[in-house]
Residue frames as a rotation matrix with the C-alpha (Angstrom) as fourth column:
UNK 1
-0.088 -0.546 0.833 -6.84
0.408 0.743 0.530 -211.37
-0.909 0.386 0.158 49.02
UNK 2
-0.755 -0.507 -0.416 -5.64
-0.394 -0.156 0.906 -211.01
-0.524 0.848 -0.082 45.54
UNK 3
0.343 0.422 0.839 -7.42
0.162 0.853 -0.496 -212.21
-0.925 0.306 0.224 42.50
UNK 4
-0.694 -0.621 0.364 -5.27
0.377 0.116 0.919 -213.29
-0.613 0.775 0.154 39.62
UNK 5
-0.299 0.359 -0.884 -5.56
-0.736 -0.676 -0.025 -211.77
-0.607 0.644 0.466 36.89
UNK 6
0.674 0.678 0.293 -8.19
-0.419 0.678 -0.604 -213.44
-0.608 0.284 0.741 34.08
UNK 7
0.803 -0.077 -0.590 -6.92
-0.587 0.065 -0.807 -216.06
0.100 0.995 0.007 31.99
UNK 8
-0.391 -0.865 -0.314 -3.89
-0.538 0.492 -0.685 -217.33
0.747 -0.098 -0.658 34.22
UNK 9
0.549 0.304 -0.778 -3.60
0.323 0.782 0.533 -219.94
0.771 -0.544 0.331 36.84
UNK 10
-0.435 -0.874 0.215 -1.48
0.067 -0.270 -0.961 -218.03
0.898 -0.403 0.176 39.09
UNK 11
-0.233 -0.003 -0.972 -1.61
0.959 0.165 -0.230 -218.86
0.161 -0.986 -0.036 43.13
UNK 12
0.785 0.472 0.402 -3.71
0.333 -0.868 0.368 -215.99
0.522 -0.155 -0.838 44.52
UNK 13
-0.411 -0.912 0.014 -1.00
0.516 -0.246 -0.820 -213.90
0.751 -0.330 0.572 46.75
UNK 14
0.500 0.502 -0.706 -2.35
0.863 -0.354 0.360 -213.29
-0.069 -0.789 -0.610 50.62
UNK 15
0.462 -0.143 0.875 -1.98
-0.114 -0.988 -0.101 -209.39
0.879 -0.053 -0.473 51.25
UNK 16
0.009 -0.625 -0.781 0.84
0.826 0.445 -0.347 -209.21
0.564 -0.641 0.520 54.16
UNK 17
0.500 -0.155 0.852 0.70
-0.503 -0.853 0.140 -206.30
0.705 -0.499 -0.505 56.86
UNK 18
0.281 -0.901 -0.332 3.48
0.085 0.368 -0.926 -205.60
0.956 0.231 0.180 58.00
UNK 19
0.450 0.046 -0.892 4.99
0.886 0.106 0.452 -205.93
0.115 -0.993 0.007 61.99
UNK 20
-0.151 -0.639 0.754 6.20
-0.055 -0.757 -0.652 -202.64
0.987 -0.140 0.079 62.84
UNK 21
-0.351 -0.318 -0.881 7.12
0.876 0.222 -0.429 -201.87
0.331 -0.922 0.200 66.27
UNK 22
0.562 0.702 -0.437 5.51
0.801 -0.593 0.077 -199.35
-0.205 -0.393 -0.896 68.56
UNK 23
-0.065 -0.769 -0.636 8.96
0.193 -0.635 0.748 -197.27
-0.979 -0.074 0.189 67.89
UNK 24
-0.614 -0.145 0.776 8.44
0.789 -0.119 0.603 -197.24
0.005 0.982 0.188 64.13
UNK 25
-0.007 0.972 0.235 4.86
0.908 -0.093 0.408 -195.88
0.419 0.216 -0.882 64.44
UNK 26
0.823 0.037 -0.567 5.80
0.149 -0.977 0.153 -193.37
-0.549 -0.210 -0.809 66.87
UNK 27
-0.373 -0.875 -0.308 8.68
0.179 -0.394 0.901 -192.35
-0.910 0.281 0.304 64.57
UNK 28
-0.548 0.545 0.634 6.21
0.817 0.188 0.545 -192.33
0.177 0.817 -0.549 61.57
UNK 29
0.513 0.851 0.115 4.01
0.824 -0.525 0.212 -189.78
0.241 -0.014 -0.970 63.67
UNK 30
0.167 -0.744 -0.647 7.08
0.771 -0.310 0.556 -187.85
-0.614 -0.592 0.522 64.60
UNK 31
-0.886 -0.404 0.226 8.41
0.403 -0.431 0.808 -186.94
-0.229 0.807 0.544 60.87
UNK 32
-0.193 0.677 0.710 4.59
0.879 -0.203 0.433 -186.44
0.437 0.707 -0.556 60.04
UNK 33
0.803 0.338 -0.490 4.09
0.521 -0.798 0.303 -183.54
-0.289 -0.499 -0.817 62.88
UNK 34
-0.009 -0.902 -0.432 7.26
0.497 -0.379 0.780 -182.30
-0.868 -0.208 0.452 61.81
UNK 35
-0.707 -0.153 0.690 6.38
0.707 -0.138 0.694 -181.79
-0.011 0.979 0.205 58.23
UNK 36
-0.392 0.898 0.198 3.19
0.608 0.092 0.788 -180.62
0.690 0.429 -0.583 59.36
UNK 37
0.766 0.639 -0.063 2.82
0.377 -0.369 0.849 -178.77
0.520 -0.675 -0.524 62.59
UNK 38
-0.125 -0.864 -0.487 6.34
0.755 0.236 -0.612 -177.38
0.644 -0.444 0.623 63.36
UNK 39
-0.243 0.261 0.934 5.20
-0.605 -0.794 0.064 -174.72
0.759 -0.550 0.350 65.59
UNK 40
-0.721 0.242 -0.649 3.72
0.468 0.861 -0.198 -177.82
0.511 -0.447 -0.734 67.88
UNK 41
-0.460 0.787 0.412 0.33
-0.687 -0.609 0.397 -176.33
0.563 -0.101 0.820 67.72
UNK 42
-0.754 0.384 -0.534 -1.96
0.484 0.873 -0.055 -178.01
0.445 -0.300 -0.844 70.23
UNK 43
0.602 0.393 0.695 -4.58
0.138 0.806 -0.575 -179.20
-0.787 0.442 0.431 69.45
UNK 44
-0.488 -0.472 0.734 -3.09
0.291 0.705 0.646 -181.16
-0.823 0.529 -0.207 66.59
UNK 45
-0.007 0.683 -0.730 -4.75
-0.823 -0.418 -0.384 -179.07
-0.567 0.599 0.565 63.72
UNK 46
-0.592 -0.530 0.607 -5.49
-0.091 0.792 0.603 -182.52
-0.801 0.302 -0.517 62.07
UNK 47
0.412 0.869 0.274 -8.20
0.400 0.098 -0.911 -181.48
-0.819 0.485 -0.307 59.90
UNK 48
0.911 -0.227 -0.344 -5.93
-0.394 -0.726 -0.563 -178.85
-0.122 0.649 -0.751 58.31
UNK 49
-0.539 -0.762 -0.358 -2.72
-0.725 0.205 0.657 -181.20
-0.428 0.614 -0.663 57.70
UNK 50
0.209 0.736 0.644 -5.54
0.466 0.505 -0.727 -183.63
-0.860 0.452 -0.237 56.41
UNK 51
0.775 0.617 0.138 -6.57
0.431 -0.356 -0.830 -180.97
-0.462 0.702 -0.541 53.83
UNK 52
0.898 -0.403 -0.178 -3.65
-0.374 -0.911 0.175 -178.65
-0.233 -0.091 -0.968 53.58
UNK 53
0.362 -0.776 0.516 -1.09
-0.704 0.135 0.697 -181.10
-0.611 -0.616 -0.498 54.24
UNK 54
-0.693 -0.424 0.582 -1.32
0.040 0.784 0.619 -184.27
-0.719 0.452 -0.527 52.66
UNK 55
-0.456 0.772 -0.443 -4.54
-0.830 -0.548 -0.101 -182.76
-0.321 0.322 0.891 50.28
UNK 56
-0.873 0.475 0.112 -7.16
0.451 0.872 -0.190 -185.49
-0.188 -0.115 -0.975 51.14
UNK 57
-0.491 0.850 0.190 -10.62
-0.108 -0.276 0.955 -185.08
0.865 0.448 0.227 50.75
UNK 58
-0.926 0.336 0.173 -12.99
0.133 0.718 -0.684 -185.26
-0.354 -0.610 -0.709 53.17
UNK 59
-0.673 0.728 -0.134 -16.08
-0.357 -0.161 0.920 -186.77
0.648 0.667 0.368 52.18
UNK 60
-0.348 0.500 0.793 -19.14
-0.823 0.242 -0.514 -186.84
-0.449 -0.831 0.328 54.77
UNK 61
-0.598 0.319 -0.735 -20.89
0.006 0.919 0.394 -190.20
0.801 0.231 -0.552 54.12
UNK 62
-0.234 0.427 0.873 -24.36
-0.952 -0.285 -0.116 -190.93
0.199 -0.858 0.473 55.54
UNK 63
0.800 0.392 0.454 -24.86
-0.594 0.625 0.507 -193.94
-0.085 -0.675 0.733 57.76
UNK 64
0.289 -0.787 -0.545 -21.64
-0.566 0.318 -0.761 -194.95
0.772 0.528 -0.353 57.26
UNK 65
-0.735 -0.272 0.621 -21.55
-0.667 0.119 -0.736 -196.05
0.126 -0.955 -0.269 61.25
UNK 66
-0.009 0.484 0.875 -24.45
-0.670 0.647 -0.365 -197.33
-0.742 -0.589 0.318 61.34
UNK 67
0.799 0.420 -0.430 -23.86
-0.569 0.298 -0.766 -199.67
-0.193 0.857 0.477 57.67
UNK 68
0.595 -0.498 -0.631 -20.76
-0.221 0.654 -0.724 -200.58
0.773 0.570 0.279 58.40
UNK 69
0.773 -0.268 -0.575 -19.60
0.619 0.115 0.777 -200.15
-0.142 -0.957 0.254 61.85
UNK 70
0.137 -0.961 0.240 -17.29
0.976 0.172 0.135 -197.69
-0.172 0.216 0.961 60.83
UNK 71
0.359 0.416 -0.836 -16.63
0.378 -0.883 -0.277 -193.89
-0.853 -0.216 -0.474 61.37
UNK 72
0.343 -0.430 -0.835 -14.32
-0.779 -0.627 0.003 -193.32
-0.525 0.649 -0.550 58.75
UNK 73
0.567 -0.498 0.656 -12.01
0.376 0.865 0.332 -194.90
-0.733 0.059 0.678 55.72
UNK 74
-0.287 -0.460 -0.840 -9.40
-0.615 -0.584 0.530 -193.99
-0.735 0.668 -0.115 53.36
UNK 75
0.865 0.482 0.142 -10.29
-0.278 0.695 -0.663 -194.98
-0.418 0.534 0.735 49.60
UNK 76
0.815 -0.354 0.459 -8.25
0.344 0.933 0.108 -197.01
-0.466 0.070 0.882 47.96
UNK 77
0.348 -0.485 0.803 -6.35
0.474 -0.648 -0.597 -194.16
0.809 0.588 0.004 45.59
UNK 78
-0.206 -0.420 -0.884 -5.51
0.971 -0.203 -0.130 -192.31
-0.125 -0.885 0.449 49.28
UNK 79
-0.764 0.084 0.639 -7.08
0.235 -0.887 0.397 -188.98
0.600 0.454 0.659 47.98
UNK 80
-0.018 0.906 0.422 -10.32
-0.636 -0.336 0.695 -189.14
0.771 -0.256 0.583 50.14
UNK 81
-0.968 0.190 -0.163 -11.55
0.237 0.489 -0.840 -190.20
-0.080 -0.852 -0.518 53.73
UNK 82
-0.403 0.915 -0.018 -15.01
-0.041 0.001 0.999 -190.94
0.914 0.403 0.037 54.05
UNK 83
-0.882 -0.255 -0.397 -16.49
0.316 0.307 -0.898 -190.36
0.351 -0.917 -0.190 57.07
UNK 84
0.061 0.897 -0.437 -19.92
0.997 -0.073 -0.009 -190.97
-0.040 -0.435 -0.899 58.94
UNK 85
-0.357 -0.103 0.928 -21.85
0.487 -0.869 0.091 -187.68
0.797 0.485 0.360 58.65
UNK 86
0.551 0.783 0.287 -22.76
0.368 -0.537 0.759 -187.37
0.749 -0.312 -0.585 61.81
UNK 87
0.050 -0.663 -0.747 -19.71
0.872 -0.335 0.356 -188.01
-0.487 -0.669 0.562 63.49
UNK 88
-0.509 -0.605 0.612 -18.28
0.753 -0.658 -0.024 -185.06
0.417 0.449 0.790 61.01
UNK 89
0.034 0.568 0.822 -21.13
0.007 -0.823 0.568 -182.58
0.999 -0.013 -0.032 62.38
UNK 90
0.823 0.487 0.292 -21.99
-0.277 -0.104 0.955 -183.64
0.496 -0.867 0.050 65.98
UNK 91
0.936 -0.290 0.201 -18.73
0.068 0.707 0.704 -185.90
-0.347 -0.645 0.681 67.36
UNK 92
0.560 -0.815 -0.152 -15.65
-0.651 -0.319 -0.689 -183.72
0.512 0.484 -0.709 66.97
UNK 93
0.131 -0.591 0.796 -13.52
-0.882 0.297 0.366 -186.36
-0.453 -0.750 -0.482 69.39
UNK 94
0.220 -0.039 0.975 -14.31
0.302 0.953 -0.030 -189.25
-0.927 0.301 0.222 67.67
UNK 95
0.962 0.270 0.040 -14.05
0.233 -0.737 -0.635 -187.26
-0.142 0.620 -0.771 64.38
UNK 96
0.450 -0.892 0.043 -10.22
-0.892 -0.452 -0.033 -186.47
0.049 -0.023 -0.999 65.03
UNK 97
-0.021 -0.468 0.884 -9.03
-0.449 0.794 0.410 -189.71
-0.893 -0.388 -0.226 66.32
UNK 98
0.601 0.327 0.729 -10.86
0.574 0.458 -0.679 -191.19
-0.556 0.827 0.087 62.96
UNK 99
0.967 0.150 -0.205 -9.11
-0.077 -0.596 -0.799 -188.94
-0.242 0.789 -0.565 61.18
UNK 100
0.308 -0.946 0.104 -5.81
-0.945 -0.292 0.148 -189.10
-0.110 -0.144 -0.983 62.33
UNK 101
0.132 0.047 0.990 -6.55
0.006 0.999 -0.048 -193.21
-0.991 0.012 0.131 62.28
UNK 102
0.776 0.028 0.630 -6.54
0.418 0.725 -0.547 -193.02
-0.472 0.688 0.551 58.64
UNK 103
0.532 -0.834 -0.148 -3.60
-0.619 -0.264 -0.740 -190.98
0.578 0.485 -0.657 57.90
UNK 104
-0.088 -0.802 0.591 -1.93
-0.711 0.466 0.527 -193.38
-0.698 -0.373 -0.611 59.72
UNK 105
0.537 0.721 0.438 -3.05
-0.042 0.542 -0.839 -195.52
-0.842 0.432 0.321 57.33
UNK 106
0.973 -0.213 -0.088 -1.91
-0.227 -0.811 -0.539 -193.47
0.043 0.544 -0.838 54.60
UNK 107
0.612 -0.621 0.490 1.35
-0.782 -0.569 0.256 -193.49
0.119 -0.540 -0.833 56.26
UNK 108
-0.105 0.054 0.993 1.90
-0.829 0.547 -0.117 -196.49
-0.549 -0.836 -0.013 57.17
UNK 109
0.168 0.291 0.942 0.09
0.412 0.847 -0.335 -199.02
-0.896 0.444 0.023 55.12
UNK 110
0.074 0.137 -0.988 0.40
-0.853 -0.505 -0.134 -197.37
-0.517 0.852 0.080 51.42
UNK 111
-0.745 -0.534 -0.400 1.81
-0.666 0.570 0.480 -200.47
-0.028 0.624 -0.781 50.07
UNK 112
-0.502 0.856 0.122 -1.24
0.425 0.367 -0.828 -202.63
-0.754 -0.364 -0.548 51.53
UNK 113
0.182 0.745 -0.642 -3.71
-0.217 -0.606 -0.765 -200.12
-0.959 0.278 0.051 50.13
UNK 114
0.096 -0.095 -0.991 -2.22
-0.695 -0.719 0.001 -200.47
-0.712 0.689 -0.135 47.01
UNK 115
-0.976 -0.197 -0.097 -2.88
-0.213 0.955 0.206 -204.12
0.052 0.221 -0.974 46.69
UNK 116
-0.379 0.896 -0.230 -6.24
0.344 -0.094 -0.934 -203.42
-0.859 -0.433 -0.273 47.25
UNK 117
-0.953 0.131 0.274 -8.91
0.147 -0.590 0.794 -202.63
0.266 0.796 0.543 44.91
UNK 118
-0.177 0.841 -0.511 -12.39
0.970 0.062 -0.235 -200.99
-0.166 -0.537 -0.827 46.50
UNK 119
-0.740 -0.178 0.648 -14.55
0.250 -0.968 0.020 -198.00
0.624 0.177 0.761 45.82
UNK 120
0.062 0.700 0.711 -17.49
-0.589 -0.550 0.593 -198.05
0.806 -0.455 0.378 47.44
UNK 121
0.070 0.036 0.997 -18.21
-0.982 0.178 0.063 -198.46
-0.175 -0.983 0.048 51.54
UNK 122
0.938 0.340 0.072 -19.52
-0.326 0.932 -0.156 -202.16
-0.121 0.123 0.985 50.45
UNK 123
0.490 -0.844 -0.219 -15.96
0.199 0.353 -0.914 -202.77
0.849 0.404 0.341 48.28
UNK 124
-0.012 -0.816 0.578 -14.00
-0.696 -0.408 -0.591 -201.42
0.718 -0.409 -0.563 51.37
UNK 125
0.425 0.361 0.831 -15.70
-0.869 0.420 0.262 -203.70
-0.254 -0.833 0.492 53.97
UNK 126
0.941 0.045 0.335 -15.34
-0.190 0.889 0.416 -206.53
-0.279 -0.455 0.846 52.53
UNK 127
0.734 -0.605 -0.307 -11.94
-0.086 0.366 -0.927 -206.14
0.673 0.707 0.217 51.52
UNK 128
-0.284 -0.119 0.951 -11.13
-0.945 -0.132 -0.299 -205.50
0.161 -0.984 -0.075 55.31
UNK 129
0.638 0.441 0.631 -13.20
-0.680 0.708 0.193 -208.69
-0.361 -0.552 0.752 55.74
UNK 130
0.986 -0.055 -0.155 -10.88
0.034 0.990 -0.134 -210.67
0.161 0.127 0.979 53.42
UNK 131
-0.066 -0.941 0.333 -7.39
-0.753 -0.173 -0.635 -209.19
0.655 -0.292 -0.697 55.18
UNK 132
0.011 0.169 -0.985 -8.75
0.539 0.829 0.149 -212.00
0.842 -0.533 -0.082 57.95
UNK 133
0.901 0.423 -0.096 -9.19
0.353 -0.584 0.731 -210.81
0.253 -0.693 -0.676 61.63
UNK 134
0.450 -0.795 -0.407 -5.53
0.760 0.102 0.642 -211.27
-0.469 -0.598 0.650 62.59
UNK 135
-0.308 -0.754 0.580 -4.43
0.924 -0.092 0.372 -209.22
-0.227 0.650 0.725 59.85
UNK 136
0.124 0.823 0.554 -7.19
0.621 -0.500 0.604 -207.23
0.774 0.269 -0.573 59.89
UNK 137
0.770 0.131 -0.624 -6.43
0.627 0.027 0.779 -206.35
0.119 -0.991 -0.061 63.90
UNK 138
0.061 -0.994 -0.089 -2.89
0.943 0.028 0.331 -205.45
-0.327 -0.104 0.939 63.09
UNK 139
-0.159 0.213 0.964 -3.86
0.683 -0.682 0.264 -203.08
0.713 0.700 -0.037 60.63
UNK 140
-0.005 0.297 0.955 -5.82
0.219 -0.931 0.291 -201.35
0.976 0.211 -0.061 62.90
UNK 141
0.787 -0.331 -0.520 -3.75
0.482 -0.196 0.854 -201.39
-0.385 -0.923 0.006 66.04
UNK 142
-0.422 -0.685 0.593 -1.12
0.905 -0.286 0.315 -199.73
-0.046 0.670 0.741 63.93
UNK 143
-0.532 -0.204 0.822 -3.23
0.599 -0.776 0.196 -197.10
0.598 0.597 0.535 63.27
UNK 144
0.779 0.603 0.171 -4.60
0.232 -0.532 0.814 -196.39
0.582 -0.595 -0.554 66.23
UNK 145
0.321 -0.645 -0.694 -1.48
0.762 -0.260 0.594 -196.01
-0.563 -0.719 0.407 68.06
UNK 146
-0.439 -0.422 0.793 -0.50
0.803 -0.580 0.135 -193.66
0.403 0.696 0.594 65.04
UNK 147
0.324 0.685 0.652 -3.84
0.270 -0.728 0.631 -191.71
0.907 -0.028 -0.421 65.63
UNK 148
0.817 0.241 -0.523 -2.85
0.570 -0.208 0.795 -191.58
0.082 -0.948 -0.308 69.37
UNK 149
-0.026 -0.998 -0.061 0.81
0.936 -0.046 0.348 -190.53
-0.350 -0.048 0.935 68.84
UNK 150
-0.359 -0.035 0.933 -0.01
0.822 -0.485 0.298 -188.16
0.442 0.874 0.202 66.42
UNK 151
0.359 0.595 0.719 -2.93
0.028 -0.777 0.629 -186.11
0.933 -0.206 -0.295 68.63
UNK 152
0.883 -0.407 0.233 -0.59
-0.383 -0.338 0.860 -186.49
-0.272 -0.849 -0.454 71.80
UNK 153
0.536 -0.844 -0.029 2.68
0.017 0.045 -0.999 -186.20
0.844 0.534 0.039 71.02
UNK 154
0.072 -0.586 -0.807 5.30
0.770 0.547 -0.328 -188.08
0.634 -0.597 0.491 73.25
UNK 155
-0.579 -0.720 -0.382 7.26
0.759 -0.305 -0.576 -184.93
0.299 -0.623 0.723 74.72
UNK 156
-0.777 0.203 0.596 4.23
-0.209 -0.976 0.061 -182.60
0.594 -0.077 0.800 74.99
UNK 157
0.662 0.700 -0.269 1.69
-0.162 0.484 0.860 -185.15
0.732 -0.526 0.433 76.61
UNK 158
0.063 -0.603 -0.795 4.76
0.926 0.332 -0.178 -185.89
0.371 -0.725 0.580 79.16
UNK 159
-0.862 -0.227 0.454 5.32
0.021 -0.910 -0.414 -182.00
0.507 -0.347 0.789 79.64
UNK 160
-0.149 0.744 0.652 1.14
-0.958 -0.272 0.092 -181.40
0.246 -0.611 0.753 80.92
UNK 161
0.399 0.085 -0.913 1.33
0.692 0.625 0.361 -185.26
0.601 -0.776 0.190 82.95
UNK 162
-0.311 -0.821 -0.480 4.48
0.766 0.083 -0.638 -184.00
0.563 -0.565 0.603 84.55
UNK 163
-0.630 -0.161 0.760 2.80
-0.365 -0.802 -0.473 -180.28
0.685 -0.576 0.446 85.53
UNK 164
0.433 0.831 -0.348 -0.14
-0.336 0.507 0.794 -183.08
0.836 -0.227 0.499 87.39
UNK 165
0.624 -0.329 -0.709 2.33
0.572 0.810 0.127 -184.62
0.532 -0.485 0.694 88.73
UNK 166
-0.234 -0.561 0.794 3.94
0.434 -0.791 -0.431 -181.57
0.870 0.244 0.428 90.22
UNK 167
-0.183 0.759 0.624 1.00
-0.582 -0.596 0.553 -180.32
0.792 -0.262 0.551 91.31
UNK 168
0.847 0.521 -0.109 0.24
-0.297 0.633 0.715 -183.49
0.441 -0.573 0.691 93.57
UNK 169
-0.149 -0.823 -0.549 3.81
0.582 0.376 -0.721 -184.00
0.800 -0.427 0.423 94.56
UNK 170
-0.497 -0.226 0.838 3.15
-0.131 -0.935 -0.330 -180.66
0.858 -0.273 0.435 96.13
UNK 171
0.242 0.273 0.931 0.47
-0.963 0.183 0.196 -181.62
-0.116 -0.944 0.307 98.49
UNK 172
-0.429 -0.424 0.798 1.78
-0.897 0.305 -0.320 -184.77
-0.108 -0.853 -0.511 99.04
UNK 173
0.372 0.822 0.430 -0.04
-0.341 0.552 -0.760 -186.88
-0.863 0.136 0.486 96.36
UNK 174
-0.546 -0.826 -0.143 0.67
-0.478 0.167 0.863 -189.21
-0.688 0.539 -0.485 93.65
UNK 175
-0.628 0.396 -0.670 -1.24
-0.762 -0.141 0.632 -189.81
0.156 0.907 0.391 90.72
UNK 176
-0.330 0.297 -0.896 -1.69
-0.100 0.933 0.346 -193.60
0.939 0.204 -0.279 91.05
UNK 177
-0.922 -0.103 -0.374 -2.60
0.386 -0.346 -0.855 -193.02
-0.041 -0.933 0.359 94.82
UNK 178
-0.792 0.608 0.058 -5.47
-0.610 -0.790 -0.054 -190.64
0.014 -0.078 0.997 93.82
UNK 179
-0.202 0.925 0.322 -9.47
-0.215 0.279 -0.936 -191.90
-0.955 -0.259 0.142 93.91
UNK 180
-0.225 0.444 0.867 -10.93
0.736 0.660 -0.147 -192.95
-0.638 0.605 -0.476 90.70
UNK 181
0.673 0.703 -0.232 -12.92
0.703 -0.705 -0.098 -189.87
-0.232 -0.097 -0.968 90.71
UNK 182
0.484 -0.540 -0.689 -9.92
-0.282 -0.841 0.462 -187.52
-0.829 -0.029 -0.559 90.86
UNK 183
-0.396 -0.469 0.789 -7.94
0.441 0.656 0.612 -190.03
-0.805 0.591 -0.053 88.51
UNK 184
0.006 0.617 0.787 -10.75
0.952 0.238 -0.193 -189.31
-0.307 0.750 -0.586 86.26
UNK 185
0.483 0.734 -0.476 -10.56
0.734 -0.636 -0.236 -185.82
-0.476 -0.236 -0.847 86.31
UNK 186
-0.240 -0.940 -0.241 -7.11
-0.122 -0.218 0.968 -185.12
-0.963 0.261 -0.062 86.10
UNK 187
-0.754 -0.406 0.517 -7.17
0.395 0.349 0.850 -187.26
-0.526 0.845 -0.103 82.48
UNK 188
0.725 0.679 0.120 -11.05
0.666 -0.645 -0.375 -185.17
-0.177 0.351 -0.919 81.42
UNK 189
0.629 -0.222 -0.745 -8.44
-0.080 -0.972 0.222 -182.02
-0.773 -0.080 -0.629 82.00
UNK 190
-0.584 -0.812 -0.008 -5.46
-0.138 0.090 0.986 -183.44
-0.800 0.577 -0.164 79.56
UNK 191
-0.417 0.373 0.829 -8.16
0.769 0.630 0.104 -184.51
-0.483 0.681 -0.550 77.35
UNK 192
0.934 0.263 -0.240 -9.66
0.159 -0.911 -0.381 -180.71
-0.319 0.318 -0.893 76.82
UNK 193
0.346 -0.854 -0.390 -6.12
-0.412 -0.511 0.754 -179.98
-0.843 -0.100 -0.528 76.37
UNK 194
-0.561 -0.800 -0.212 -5.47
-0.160 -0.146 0.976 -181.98
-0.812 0.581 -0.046 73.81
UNK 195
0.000 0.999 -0.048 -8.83
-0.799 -0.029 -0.600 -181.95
-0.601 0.038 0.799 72.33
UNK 196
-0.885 -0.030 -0.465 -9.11
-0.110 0.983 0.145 -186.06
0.452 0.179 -0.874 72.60
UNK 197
0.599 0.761 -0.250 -11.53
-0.232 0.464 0.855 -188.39
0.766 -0.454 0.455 74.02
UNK 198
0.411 -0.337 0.847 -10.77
-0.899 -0.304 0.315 -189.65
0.151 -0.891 -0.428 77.77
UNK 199
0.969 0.011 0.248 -10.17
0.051 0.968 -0.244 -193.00
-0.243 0.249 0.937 76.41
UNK 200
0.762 -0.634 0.134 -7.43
0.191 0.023 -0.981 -191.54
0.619 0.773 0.139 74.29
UNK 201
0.607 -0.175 0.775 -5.91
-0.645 -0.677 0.353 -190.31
0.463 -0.714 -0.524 77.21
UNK 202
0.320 -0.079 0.944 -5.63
-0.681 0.673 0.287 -193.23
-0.658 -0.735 0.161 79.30
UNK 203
0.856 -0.490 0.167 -4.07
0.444 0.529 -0.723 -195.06
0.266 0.693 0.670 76.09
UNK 204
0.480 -0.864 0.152 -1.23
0.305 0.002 -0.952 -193.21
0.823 0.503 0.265 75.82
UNK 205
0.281 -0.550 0.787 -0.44
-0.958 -0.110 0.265 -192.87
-0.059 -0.828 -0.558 79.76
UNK 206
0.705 0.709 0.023 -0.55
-0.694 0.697 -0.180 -196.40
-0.144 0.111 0.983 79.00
UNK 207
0.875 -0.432 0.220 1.89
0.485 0.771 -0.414 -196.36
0.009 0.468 0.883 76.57
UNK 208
0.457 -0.517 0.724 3.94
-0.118 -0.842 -0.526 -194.19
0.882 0.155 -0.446 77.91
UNK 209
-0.174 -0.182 -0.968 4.51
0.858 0.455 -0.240 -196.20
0.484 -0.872 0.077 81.30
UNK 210
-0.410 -0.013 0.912 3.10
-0.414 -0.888 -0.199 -193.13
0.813 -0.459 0.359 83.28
UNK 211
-0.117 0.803 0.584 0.64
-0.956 -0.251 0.153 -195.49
0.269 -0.541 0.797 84.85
């Protein structure tokens, strides 16, 4: 929430995030790989349209996970992402995803952000705390589908399912068919490939109706 400025009586004004559809978001991460990665490097160099691209900062922050539950955040001015120092050294998977999570942000929310006023971790939290959960939730389902969209892109995450699915047509197998075990493996292999977590993986077969 807002607070009026000193001296008036003006009605505070709730902060509104907006509905976008899963088609905006992936049309948001579209134009951004396009500006950014037209070669369709994979991996997603996402550190270097971070830096290079949209020239953020990154700024390690220690205990930032374990002080706020949080790996990363953009600051209010969009110029800098703060992010747990250990993920930044030890947890390159989580590390990307976080990263790409707040240029979706960026992207995405600017107007939000810019109704905001927070510098330090503390100031960010609880202005997150006073977006409410619902609003709060949105926010950051928004930018996690961004973050996924972004580090697997639609027509190249369909291109290395489809050579899986190839492969298993061949002997006589079909993905959804397979053991757990193999299941798992298959999505470990897409996940080196697109250097994700296996979580991230199994999102966007997800949303992609592969599965």
């Amino acid at each position: 929430m807002r607070s009026s400025a000193a001296g008036n009586n003006l009605p505070v004004m709730p902060i509104v995030i907006p509905t976008l559809a899963y088609a905006q978001i992936a049309a948001a991460a579209a134009t951004c790989l396009a500006q950014t990665n037209r070669v369709g490097t994979i991996p997603v160099p996402i550190e270097d349209i971070i830096d290079v691209g949209f020239g953020i900062a990154l700024v390690p922050t220690a205990n930032l996970e374990a002080r706020f539950a949080a790996v990363a955040f953009i600051t209010h001015d969009l110029k800098e992402i703060r992010v747990d120092d250990f993920v930044f050294r030890k947890q390159p998977y989580r590390l990307r995803f976080s990263l790409a999570h707040e240029l979706g942000h960026l992207l995405l929310h600017q107007g939000v952000y810019q109704q905001m006023a927070f510098t330090t971790p503390d100031e960010w939290k609880k202005a997150m705390s006073d977006l409410g959960s619902a609003n709060y939730n949105r926010l950051e389902d928004q930018a996690d589908s961004f973050a996924g969209l972004l580090l697997c892109p639609p027509v190249l995450f369909r291109a290395e399912f489809a050579k899986i699915t190839q492969t298993l047509a061949g002997a006589g197998m079909t993905f959804k068919a397979m053991s757990e075990e193999s299941q798992n493996y298959a999505v470990k292999g897409l996940a080196r490939i697109f250097d994700v977590a296996a979580g991230t993986i199994w999102y966007r077969l997800r949303d992609e109706h592969l599965i």
